[in-house]
C-alpha positions in Angstrom: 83.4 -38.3 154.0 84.0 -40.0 150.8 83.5 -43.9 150.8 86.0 -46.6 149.5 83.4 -49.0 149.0 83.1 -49.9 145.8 79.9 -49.5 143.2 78.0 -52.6 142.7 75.8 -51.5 140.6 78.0 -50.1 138.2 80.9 -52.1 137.6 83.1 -51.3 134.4 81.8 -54.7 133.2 78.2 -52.8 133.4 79.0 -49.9 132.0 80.7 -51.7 128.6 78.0 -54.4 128.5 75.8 -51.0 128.4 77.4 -49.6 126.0 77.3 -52.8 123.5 73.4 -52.5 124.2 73.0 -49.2 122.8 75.5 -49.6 120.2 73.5 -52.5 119.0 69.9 -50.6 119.2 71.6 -47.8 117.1 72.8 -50.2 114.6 69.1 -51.9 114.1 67.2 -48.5 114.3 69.7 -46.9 111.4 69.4 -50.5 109.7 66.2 -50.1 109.6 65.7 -46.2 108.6 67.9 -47.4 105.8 65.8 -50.1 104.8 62.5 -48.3 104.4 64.3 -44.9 102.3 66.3 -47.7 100.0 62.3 -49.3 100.0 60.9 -46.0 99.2 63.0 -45.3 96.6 63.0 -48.8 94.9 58.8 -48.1 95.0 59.5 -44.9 93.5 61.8 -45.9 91.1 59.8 -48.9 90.1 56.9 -46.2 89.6 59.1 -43.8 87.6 60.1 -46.8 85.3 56.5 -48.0 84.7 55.6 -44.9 83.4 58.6 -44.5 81.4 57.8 -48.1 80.0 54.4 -47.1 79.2 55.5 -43.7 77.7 57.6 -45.2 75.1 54.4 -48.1 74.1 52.4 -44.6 73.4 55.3 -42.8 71.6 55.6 -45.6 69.5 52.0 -46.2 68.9 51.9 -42.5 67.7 55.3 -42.6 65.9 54.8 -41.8 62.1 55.8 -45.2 61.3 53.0 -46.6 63.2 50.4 -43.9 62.2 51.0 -45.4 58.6 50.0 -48.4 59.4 47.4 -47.6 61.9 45.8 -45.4 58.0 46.4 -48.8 56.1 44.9 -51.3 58.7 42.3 -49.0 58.9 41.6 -48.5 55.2 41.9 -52.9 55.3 38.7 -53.2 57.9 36.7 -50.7 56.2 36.6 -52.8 52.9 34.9 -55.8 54.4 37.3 -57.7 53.3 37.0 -61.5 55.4 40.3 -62.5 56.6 40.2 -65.5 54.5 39.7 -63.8 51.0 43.0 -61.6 51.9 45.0 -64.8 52.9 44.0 -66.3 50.3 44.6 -63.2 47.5 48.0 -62.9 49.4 49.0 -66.4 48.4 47.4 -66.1 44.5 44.5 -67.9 45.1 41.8 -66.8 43.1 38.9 -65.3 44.8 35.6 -66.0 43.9 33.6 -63.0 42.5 30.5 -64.4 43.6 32.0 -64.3 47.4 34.5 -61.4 47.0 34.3 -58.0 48.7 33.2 -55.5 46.8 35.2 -53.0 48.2 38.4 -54.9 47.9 40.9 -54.8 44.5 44.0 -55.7 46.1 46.7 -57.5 44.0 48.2 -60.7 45.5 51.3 -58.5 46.5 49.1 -55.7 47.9 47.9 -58.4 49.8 51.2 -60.2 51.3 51.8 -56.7 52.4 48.4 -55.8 54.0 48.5 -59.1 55.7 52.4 -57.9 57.1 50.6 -54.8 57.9 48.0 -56.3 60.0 50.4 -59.1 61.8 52.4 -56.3 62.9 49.1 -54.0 64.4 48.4 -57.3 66.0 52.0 -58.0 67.3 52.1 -54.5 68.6 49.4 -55.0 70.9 50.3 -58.7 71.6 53.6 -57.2 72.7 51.4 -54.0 75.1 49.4 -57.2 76.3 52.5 -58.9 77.4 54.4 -56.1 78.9 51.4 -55.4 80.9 50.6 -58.9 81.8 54.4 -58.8 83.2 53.3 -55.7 85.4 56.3 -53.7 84.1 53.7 -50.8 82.6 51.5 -48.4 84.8 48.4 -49.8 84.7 46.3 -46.4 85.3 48.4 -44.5 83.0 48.4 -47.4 80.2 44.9 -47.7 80.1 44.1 -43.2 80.4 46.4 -42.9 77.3 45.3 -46.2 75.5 43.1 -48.2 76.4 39.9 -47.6 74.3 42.4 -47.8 71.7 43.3 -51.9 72.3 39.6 -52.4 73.4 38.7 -51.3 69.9 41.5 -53.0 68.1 40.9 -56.1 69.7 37.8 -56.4 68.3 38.0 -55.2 64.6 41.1 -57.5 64.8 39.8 -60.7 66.3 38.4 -62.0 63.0 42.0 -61.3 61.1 43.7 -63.1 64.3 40.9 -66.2 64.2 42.1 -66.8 60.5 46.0 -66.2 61.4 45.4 -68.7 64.2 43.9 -71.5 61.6 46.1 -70.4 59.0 49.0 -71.2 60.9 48.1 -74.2 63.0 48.6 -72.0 66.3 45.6 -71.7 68.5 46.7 -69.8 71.5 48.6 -66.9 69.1 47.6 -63.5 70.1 46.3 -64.7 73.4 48.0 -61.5 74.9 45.7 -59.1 72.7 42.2 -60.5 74.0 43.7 -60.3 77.6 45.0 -56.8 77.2 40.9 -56.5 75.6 39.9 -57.7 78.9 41.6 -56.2 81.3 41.1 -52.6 79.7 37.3 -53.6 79.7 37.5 -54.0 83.3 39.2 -50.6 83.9 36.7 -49.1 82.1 34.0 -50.1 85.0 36.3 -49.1 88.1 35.3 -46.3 89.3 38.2 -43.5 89.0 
């Protein structure tokens, strides 16, 4: 016997209000599977970038262009040569024998350009310094492919940047480069 009674329990009101429930938890569970792949990808992404970032600061720092210059910087702090004496021959100051380098017989213009040359080793690695102070380089991989590299630059640099900062009245110049020095330092004592 079949009875006309009707279900209290579930009324159509129920069964929608039901409905709207489960509707709703879908939406929030696919909201959120969304959310962490679109976060997983942004993290990967971000990763992928970094080490293209980094990439191109190696590329260029073993471009031809900046081998050149790595030869004639190089060839510059093997002479001895103080910082001062080069600014000074790069302006037409006479040097004074009894103080010059003896391994140093640039001409004034030889000079101006050496001095170019060694402003734009040091803006290279002011600009590495920056980009990495920004986080927008892969740390690990940045200091793997380079880091002794601005460790040892920083240093054979710092006096030509001392006299750069006096010569042009601007104390915190290059700050990037002895950070870079730093940080690269303290990579080298974590443990891999």
């Amino acid at each position: 016997m079949n009875s006309t009674k009707p279900n209290k329990y579930w009324t159509p009101q129920h069964i929608e209000l039901l409905l709207l429930a489960l509707t709703l938890l879908a939406t929030v569970l696919i909201s959120a599977l969304t959310l962490r792949q679109t976060t997983r990808n942004f993290e990967i992404t971000t990763r992928h970038y970094e080490i293209e970032r980094t990439s191109a600061f190696v590329a260029r720092f073993n471009s031809l262009e900046m081998v050149e210059l790595r030869e004639e910087v190089d060839r510059w702090l093997e002479s001895n040569e103080s910082p001062s004496q080069l600014y000074d021959r790069s302006i037409g100051t006479p040097v004074d024998p009894a103080t010059a380098s003896a391994n140093s017989s640039l001409t004034a213009e030889q000079a101006l350009r050496t001095v170019s040359k060694l402003r734009t080793m040091a803006n290279y690695f002011q600009e590495f310094g920056s980009a990495f102070r920004a986080d927008s380089l892969n740390e690990r991989y940045a200091h793997e492919l380079l880091g002794s590299v601005c460790v040892r630059y920083a240093i054979l640099l710092e006096p030509f940047i001392i006299e750069t900062r006096k010569r042009r009245q601007r104390p915190q110049l290059y700050t990037e480069v002895f950070l870079l020095k730093s940080r690269m330092e303290s990579l080298d004592k974590k443990p891999q």
